[in-house]
Backbone as CSV, one residue per row, in Angstrom:
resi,resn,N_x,N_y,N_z,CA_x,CA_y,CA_z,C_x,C_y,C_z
1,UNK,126.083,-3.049,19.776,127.241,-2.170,19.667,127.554,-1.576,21.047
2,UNK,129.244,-1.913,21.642,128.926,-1.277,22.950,129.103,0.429,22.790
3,UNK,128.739,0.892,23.887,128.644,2.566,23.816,130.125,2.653,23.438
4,UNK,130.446,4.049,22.942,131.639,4.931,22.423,132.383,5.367,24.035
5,UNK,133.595,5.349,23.775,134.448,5.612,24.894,134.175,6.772,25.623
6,UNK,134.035,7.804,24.836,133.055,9.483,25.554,131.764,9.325,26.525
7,UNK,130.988,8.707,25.887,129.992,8.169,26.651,130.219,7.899,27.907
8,UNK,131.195,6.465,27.960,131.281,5.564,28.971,131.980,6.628,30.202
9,UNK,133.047,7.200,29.536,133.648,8.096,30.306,132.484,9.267,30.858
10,UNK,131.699,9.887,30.163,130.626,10.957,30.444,129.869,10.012,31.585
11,UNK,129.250,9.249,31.437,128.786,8.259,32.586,129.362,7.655,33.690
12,UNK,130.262,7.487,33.654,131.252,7.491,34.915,131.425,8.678,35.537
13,UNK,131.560,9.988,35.046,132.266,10.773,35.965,130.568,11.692,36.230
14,UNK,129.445,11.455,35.782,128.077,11.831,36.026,127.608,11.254,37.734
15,UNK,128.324,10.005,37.520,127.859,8.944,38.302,128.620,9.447,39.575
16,UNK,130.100,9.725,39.491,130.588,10.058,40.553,130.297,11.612,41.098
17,UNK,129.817,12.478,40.099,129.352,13.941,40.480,127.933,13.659,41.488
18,UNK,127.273,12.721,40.919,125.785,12.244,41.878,126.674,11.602,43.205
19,UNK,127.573,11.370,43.351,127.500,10.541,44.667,128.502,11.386,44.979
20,UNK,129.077,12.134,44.668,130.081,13.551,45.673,128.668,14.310,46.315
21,UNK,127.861,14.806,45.423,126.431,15.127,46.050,125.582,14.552,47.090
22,UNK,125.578,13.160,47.148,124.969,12.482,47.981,125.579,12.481,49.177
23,UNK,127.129,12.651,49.127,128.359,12.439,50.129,128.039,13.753,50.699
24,UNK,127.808,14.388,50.305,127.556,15.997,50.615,126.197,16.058,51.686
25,UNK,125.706,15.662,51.109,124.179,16.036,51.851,124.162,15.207,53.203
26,UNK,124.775,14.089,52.814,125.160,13.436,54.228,125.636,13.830,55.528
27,UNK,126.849,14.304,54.746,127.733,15.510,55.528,126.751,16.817,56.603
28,UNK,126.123,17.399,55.369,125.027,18.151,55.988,124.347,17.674,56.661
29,UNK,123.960,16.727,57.004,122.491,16.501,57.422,123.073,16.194,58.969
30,UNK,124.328,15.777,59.291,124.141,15.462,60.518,125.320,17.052,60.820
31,UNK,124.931,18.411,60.315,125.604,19.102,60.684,124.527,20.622,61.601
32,UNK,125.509,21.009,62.458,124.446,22.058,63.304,124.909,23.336,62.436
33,UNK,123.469,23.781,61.752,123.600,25.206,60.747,124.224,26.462,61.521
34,UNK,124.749,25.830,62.821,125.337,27.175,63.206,126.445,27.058,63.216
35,UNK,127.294,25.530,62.966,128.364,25.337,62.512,129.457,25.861,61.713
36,UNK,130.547,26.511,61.872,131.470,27.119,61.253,131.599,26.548,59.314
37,UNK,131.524,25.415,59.571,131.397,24.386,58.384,130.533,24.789,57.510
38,UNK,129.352,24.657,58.079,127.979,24.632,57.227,127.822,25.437,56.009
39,UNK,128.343,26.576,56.311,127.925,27.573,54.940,129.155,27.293,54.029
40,UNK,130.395,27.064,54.047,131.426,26.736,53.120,130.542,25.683,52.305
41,UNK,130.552,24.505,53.440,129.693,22.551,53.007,128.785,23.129,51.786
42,UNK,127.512,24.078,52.168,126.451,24.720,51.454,127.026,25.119,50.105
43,UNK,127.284,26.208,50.477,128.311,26.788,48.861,128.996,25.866,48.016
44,UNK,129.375,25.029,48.527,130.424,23.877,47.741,129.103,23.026,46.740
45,UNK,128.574,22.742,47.572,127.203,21.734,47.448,126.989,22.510,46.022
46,UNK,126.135,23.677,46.424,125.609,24.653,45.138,125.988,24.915,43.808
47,UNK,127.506,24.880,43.929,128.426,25.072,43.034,128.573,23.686,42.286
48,UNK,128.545,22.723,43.017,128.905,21.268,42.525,127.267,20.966,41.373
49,UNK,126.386,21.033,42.491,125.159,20.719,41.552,124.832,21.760,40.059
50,UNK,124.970,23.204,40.334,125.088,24.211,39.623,125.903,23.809,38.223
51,UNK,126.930,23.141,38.958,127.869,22.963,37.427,127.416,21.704,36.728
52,UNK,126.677,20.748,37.554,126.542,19.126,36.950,125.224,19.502,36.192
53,UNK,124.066,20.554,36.869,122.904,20.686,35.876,123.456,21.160,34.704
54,UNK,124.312,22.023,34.631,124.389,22.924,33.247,125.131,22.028,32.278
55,UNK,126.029,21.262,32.971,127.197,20.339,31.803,125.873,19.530,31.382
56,UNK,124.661,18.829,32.041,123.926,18.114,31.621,123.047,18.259,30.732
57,UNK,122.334,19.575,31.099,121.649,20.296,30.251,122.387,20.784,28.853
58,UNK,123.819,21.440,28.825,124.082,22.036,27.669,124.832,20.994,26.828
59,UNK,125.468,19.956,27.547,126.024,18.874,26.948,125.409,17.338,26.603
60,UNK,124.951,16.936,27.678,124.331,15.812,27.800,123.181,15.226,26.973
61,UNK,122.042,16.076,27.573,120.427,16.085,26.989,120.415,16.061,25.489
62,UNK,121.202,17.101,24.891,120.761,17.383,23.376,121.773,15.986,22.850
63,UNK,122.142,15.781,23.233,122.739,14.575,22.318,122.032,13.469,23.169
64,UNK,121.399,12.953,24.342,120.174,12.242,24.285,119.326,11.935,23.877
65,UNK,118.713,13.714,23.124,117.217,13.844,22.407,117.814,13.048,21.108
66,UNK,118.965,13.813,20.876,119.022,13.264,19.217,119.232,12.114,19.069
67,UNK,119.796,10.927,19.990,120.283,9.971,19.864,119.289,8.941,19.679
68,UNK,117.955,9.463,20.882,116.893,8.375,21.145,115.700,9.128,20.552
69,UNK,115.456,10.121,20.122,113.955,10.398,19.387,113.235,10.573,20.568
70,UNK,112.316,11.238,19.702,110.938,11.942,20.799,110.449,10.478,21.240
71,UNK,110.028,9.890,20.559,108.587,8.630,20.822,109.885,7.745,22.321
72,UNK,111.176,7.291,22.013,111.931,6.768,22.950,111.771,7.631,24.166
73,UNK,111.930,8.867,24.365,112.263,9.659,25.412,110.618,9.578,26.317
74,UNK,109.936,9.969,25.101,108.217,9.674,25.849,108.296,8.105,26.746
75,UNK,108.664,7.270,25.715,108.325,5.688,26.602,109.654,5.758,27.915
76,UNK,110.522,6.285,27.829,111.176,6.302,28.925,110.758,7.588,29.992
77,UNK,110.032,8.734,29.756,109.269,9.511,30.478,108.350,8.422,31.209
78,UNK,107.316,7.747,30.313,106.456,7.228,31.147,106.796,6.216,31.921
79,UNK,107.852,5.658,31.771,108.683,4.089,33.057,109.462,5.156,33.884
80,UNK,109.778,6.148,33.720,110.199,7.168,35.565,108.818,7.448,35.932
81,UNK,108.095,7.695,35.370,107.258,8.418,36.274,106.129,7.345,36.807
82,UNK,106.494,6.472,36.301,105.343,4.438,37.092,106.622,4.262,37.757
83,UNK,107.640,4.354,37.637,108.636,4.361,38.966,108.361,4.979,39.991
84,UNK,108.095,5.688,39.947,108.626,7.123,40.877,108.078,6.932,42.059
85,UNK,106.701,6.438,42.229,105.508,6.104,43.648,107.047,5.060,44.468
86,UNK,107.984,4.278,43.976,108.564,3.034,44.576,109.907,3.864,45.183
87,UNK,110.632,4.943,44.575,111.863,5.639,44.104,111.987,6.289,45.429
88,UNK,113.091,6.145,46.330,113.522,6.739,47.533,112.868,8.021,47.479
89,UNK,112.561,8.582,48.877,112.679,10.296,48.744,113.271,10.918,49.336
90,UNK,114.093,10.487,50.425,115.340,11.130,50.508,116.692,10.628,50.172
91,UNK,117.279,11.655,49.570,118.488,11.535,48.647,118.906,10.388,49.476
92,UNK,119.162,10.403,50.801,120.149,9.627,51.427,119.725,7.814,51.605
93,UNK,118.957,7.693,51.338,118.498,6.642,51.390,118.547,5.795,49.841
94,UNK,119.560,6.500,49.078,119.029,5.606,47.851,120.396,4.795,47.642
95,UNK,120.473,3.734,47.702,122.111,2.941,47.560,123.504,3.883,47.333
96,UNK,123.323,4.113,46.073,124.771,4.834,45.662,125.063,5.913,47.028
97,UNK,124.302,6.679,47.883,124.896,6.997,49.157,125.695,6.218,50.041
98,UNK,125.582,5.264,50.475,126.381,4.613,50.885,127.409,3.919,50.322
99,UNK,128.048,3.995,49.398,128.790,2.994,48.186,130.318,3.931,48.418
């Protein structure tokens, strides 16, 4: 069954909130913190992630849990975290940054 149109749409615009973020940090990283820029760049950043945890958390997750069950969420807990030793560690280095 393919996913429901909400979904697909909720996943698309998740996808592009992670890579406005990534675009962000980029931005930062080659910026001097004494830069006029920097603290607006910062604040923006905060606000952007601030709003993507909470839509995720208050929207997202609970209709995850319910969708896939405890025992699913466990077996997909344990394949991130046998990932994770391989999994970029800085943001900027993980594909969708550059895309």
């Amino acid at each position: 069954m393919p996913p429901c149109r909400d979904t697909t749409d909720h996943v698309l615009e998740s996808v592009e909130e992670h890579h406005v973020v990534l675009w962000m940090l980029s931005e930062l990283a080659g910026l001097d913190p004494e830069d006029e820029r920097f603290d607006a760049k910062m604040t923006v950043l905060i606000e952007n992630v601030r709003h993507h945890v909470e839509e995720e958390e208050k929207e997202w997750f609970p209709k995850v849990r319910s969708a896939l069950g405890r025992s699913r969420l466990g077996e997909l807990g344990e394949q991130l975290a046998a990932a994770k030793p391989d999994a970029p560690h800085d943001p900027l280095r993980v594909p969708s940054a550059h895309e």
